[in-house]
N, C-alpha and C positions, 0 to 999 in steps of 0.2 A: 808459381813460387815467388815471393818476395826477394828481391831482391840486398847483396849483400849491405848496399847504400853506398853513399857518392858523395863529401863530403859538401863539394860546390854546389850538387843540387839541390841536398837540404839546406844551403844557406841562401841559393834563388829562392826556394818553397818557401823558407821562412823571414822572407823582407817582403810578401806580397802584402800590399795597400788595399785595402776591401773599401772603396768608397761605395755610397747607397746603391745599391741596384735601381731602386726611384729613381735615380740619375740619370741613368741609362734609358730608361725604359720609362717614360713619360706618361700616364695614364690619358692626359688627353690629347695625344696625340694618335691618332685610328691603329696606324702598322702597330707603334708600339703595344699601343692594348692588346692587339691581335697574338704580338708574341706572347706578352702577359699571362693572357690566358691559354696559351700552349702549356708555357712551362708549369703552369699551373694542373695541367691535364683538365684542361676545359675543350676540347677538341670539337665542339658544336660550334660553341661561341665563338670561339678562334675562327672558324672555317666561313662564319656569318661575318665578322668583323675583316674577314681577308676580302670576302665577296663583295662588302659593300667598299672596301677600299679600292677594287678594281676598277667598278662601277664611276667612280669620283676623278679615277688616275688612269684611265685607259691603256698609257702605252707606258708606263711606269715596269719593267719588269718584276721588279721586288714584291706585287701583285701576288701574283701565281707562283713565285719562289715560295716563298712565305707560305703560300697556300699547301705547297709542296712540302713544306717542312713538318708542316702542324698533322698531316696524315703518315710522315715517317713517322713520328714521337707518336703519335698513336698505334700505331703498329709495335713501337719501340716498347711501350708501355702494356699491349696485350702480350705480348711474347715474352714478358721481364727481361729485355737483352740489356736494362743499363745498369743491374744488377752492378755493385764493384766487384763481388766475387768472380764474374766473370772476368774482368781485367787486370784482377793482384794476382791470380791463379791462371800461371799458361797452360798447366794439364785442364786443367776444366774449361778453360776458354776452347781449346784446339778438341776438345771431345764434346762437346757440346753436340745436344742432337739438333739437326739441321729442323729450323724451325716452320710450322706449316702456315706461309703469308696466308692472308685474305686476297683473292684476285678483287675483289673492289675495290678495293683500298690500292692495290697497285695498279689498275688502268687508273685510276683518278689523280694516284701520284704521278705517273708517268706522263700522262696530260698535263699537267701541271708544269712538270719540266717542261714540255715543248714549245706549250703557251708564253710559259720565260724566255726560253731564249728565241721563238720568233718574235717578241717585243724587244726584247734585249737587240736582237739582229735590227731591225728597223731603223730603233735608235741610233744605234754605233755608227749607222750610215751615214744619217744627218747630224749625227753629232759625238765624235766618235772618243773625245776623252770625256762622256758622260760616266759618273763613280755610280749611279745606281745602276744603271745596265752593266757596265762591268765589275760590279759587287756581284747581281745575281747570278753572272756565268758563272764566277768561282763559287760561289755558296749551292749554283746547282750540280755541278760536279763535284761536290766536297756531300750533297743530300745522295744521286747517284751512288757514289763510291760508299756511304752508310750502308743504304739499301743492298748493296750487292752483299756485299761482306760480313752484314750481321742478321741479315735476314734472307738470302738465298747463298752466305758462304760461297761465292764464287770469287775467293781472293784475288787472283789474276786480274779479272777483268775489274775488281775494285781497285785495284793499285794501280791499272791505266788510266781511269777517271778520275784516281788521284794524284797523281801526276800531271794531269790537264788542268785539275783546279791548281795544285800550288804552283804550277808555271804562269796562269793567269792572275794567280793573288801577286807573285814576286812582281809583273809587270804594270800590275795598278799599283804599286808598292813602291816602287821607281816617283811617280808622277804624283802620287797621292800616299806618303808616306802618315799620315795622320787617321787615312781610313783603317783604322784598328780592328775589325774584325776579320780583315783579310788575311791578318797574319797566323788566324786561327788556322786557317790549310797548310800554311808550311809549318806550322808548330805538330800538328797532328800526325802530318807524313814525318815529321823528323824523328816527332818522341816513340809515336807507336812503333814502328820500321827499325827505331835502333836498340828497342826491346829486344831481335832477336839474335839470335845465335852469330858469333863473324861470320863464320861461311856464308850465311843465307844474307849477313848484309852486303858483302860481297858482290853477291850472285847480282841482289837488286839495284845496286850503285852501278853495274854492269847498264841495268837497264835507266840508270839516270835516275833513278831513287835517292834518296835525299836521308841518312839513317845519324843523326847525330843527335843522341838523348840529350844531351845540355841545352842545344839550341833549339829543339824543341820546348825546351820548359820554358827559355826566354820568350821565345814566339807567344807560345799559351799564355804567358803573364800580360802580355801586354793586352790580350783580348782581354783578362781578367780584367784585367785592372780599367783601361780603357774604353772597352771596346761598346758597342751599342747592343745589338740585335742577340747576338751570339755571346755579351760577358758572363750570364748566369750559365750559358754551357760550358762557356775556357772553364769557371770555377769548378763546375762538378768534373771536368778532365783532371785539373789540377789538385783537386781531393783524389784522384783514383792514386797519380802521381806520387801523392804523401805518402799514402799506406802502401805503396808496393816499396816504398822507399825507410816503411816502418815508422814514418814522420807522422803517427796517429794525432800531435797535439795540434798536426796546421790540418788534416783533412777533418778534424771535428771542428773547426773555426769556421771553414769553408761550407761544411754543410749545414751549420748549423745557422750562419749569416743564409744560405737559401732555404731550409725550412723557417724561417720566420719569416722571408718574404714573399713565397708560392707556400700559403698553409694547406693549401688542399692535395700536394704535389704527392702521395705516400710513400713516393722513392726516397726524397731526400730525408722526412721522417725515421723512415724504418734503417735507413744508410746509419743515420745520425745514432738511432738505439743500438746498434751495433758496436756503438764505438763506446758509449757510457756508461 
């Protein structure tokens, strides 16, 4: 159900700055292409462009994160889970049928995680305020906690993983206040978490949950606006954000800035026809 709106949120939602996604996301630079052609739903290319990235960057975490990412989104994308219907509508989201993964796709993801953070682990040793080793912790426990919750629905054990990423993003956050995609983990935990009901935010704040919808939209602007790896996802967040907030004219700005720059992507397309 849509939400009744909040007047400070629609005025966060409607001061976001949409600098080029080009910006962000660099074509000749290897990682970046790689996410490129995720968001793009290129998930071969992706998975070839993360492989020969590893190859060149051996103990580079961000490697096999990355790699990890690009097999969620394809998972994401076989299963329709980014669907916004599913995120403006909490009856349909909370009754959604539990969807049926690909086990290949999940040992490959879940290797992927490992290979991260035993590079990431490596790192941290010899060098221990490295921001790409501790970007890829929290970005693998922010892909973890995806995976539990919108593809095997085991919310519990997704909101422990998310919890371990956004206490990892606040503490690179601390020391590296300009790495802007980190802020997307405590934006996510704060906005989605403070969607629900008091009681239930209650209950989670008990367990050190983090549920405060404004600060969440802050958080998520700044990946928007800022961020690198992750700014075309803060956007399509911050589109779900508008319409469950009924703010239709900034979630078509939003998606309509990322179908013209992923044309092959057919979520943000079909998102976009919805709205026109």
């Amino acid at each position: 159900m849509i939400s009744s709106g909040i007047p400070a949120l629609l005025l966060s939602l409607a001061q976001i700055v949409l600098s080029p996604i080009g910006v962000a996301l660099n074509q000749d630079a290897q990682l970046d292409r790689g996410f490129r052609q995720m968001y793009n739903l290129q998930f071969a290319e992706a998975h070839e462009t993360f492989r020969q990235y590893q190859k060149s960057h051996p103990g580079d975490a961000m490697g096999p994160t990355a790699d990890a990412a690009a097999y969620l989104f394809s998972e994401f994308e076989r299963l329709g889970i980014l669907q916004t219907e599913l995120f403006i509508d909490d009856q349909i989201f909370e009754n959604r049928r539990k969807p049926a993964p690909d086990a290949v796709v999940r040992d490959r993801f879940l290797n992927a995680l490992e290979q991260s953070r035993e590079r990431a682990d490596a790192m941290l040793v010899k060098s221990p305020g490295d921001q790409n080793s501790r970007l890829a912790r929290v970005l693998d426990f922010g892909l973890e906690s995806d995976y539990l919750a919108m593809v095997e629905k085991r919310n519990m054990a997704a909101l422990s993983s998310s919890k371990k990423g956004s206490q990892l993003a606040e503490e690179l956050l601390k020391t590296n206040p300009d790495c802007y995609d980190a802020y997307l983990a405590v934006g996510i935990e704060n906005y989605l978490l403070g969607l629900k009901p008091f009681p239930v935010r209650w209950v989670l704040q008990l367990y050190g949950a983090r549920t405060d919808k404004e600060e969440g939209i802050r958080k998520l602007q700044l990946t928007a606006e800022h961020g690198h790896f992750l700014l075309p996802y803060a956007r399509l967040m911050l589109a779900v954000a508008a319409l469950r907030e009924n703010d239709r004219g900034t979630a078509r700005v939003l998606l309509a800035d990322l179908a013209q720059e992923f044309p092959g992507n057919t979520l943000y397309r079909r998102e976009l026809a919805r709205l026109q």
